[in-house]
N, C-alpha and C positions, 0 to 999 in steps of 0.2 A: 391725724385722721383726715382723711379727703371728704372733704362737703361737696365740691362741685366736678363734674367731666370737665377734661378741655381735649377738645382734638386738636394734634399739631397743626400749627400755622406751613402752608405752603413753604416759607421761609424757611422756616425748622426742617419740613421735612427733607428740602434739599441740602440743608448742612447735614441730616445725617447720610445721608447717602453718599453724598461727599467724604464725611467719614471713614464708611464701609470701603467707596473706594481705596481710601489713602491706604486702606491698613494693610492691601496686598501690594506694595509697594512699586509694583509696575501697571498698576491700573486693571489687577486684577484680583481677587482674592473671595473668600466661600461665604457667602450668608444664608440661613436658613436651607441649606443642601443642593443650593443654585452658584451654579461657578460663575461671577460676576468677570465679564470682560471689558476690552477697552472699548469706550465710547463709539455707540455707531454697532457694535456685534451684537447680535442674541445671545442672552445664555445659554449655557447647555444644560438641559433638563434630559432625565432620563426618563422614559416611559415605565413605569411599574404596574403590570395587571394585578389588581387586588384580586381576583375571582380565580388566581393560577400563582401563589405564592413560591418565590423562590425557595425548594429544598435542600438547594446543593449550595454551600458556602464554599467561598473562596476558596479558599483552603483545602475544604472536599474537592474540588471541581480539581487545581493541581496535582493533587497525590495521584485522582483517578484517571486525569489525561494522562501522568506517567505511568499508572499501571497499564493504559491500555494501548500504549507506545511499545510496550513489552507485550502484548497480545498480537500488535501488526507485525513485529520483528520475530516473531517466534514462529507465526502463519507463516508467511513470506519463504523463512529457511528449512520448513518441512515440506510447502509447496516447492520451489524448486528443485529439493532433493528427491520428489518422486517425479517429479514432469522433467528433471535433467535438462534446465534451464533455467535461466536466472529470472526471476518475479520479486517484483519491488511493489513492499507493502509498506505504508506509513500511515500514523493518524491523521488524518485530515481535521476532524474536527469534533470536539466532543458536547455536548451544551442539552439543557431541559428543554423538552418540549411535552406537549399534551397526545397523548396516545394518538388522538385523531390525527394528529398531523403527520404524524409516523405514517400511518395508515394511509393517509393522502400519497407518499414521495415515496412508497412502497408498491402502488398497484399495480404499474405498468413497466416490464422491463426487470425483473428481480425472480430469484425463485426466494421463497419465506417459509421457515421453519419455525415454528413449536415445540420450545422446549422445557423442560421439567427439572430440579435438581435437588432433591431432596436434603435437611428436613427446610426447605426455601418453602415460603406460604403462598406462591404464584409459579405461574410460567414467564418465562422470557424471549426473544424471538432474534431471529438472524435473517436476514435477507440479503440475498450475494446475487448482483451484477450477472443477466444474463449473459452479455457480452463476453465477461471473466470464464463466467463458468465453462461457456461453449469454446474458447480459446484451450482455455486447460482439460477439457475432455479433448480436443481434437490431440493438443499435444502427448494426453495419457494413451494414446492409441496409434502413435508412431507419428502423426502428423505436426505440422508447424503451427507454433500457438498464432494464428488470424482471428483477427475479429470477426466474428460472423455478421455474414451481409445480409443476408434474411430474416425477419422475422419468424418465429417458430416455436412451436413447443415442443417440448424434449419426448423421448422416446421410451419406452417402459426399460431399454434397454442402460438406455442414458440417466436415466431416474437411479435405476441399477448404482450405477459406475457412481454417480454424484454422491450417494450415504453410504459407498462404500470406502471412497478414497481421499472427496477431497471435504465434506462435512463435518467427519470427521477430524480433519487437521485444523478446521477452525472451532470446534468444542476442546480440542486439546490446546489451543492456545488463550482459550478462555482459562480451562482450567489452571493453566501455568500462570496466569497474571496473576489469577485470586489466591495463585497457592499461600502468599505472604499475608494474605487475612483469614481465608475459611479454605476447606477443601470441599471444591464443588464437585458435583459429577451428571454434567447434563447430560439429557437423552432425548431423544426426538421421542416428539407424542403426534405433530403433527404436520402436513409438509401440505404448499399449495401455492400457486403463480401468483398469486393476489391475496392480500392481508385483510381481505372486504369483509369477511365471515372469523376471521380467525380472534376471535375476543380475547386478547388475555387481559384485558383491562377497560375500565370506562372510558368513556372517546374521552372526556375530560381530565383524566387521571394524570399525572404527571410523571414523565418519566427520561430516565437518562439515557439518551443515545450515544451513541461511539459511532462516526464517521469513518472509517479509513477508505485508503484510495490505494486501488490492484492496479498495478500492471504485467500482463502477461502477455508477450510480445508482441504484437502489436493492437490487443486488448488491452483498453483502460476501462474500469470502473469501478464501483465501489461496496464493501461488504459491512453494512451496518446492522448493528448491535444495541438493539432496544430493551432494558431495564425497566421494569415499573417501579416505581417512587415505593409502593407496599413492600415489593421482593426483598431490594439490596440496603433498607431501611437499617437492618441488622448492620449488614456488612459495612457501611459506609459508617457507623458509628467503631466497630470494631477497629478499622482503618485508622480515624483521626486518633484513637487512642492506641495505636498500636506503637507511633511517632516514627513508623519509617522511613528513610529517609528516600525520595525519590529514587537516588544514584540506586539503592540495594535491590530495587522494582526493578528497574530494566535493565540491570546486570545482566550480562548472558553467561551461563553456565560453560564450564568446560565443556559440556556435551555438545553445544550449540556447533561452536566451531568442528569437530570431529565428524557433526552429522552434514555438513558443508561438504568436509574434503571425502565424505563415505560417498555422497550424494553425485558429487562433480568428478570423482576419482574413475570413476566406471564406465562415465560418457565417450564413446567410441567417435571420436573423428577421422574423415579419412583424409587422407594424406598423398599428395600426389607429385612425384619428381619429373619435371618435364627435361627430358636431354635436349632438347631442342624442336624445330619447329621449320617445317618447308611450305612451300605454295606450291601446287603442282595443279594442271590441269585434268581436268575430265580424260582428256584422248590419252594422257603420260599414264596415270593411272591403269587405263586399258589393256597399255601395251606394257607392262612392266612383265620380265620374265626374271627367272630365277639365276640371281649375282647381280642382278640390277643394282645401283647404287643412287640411293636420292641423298645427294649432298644439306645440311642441316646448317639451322643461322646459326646454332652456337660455336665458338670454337672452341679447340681444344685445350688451350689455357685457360677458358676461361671459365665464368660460376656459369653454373645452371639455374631455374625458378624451382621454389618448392613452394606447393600449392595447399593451403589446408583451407579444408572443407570447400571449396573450389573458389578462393580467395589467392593472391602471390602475396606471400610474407615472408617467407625466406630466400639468400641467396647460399648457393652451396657448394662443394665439391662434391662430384663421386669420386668413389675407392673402393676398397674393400675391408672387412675385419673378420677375422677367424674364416675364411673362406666363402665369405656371405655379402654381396652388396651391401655394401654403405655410402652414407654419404655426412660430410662433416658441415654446418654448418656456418658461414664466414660473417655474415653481415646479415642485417634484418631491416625487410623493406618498409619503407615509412613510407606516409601519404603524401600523394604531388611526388615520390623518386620517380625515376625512369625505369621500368621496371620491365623495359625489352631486354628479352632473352639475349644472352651472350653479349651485353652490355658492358661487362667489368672485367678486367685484366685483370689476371694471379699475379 
């Protein structure tokens, strides 16, 4: 039985700490959840908000970064198969945060969507990169995906096109990720530039985002995917106990690959054979009458340029085959060749 306190002597107390050191063997090692470094360093303490409790375990957080690995790759290969250009989607980053702050990195520069998925006990929200969006309408309307230089809002036309073509392919890549826990089927309830009004949850509430990062040709941005902690509360338990294994999530389907070559198989480039190439003047020009002959730099043995999409990448012959202009192929021009016309000897 203890009759009296003693509080450690100064003495003692640096024997034990000396201790603590010795027993991480390089002058490091864990006491009380403080990682003890070598003399002279701070420890590393982690900041933990009591008032915003972690929901998503380790564990949750991996499974659901590779399901949502499998929602960027699945976007990415439906969007390039109708804009008939390649767009590279990948997770950027997935992590909790409090609705408000969603709200915050949502108001300016996003369009934000309200959506609903039944029997789910909330809504959930999607915000996609004006930048994105305005690249990938100009490319869904015959133009080349640019970043748009101006600020602007979209047009009742463009509103149109946007929940027609391309909102859609990011609800269907929601739906394909979750297919391996629940079958969702979200639908828009609500759309609007700014997430300032759009409550699906308490600014305090806690919820999981999904980061990913678009690029669509020379548009970069980003299409993030905000979860309430309430909503996927189910689904994130159904997850951990379902034990799948990542690799099975972001499997791509036979179909994946098939809707690639349906996608890129169609796209029309043009293609252009130069026989060769002269410098003439203004006045030759003028006076040129009929049998006139303007001599060409290629010569006759030699390859010609073949031009796609107004690029030189191939060298070539002409010929003929079944009574029809052809030309056969010999070599393909690399970057930094010499890639003047009638350059190569047969």
């Amino acid at each position: 039985m203890v009759t009296e306190e003693r509080l450690l002597s100064e003495a003692e107390h640096e024997a034990l700490m000396d201790g603590a050191r010795a027993a991480g063997g390089d002058g490091s090692g864990h006491i009380f959840g403080h990682t003890i470094r070598n003399e002279g360093q701070d420890p590393i303490v982690r900041d933990y908000d009591f008032r915003q409790p972690l929901k998503f375990t380790r564990e949750n957080l991996r499974l659901l970064s590779s399901l949502h690995d499998a929602v960027g790759i699945g976007f990415g290969v439906d969007l390039s198969g109708i804009l008939r250009s390649p767009v590279d989607s990948t997770l950027a980053e997935l992590h909790q945060q409090a609705y408000a702050e969603f709200v915050d990195g949502v108001n300016e520069g996003y369009f934000v969507y309200a959506l609903a998925s039944e029997p789910l006990p909330s809504h959930f929200m999607i915000a996609i990169s004006r930048d994105v969006m305005f690249a990938a309408l100009d490319r869904l309307q015959g133009g080349l995906p640019k970043r748009l230089r101006a600020d602007r809002e979209a047009t009742d036309i463009e509103n149109g096109l946007i929940q027609k073509h391309i909102l859609p392919l990011v609800m269907d890549g929601v739906r394909t990720g979750w297919a391996e826990v629940d079958r969702l089927n979200p639908k828009v309830v609500m759309s609007d530039t700014s997430a300032t009004y759009m409550r699906i949850a308490l600014p305090s509430d806690a919820c999981l985002t999904a980061d990913m990062r678009i690029h669509v040709g020379d548009a970069e941005g980003m299409i993030r995917i905000c979860y309430p902690f309430a909503m996927i509360e189910s689904l994130v338990a159904k997850l951990a106990h379902a034990n799948v294994p990542p690799s099975s999530i972001v499997r791509r389907s036979p179909d994946d690959d098939e809707k690639v070559r349906r996608g890129l198989g169609n796209i029309q480039v043009p293609i252009i054979v130069e026989l060769g190439s002269a410098d003439v003047t203004l006045n030759d020009v003028l006076e040129l009458q009929v049998g006139d002959v303007i001599p060409l730099s290629a010569r006759v043995a030699g390859d010609i340029s073949v031009m796609v999409n107004g690029e030189r990448k191939y060298h070539a012959r002409p010929g003929l085959r079944s009574k029809r202009l052809a030309i056969r192929i010999t070599s393909i021009i690399s970057e930094g060749d010499d890639e003047e016309d009638g350059s190569s000897e047969g």
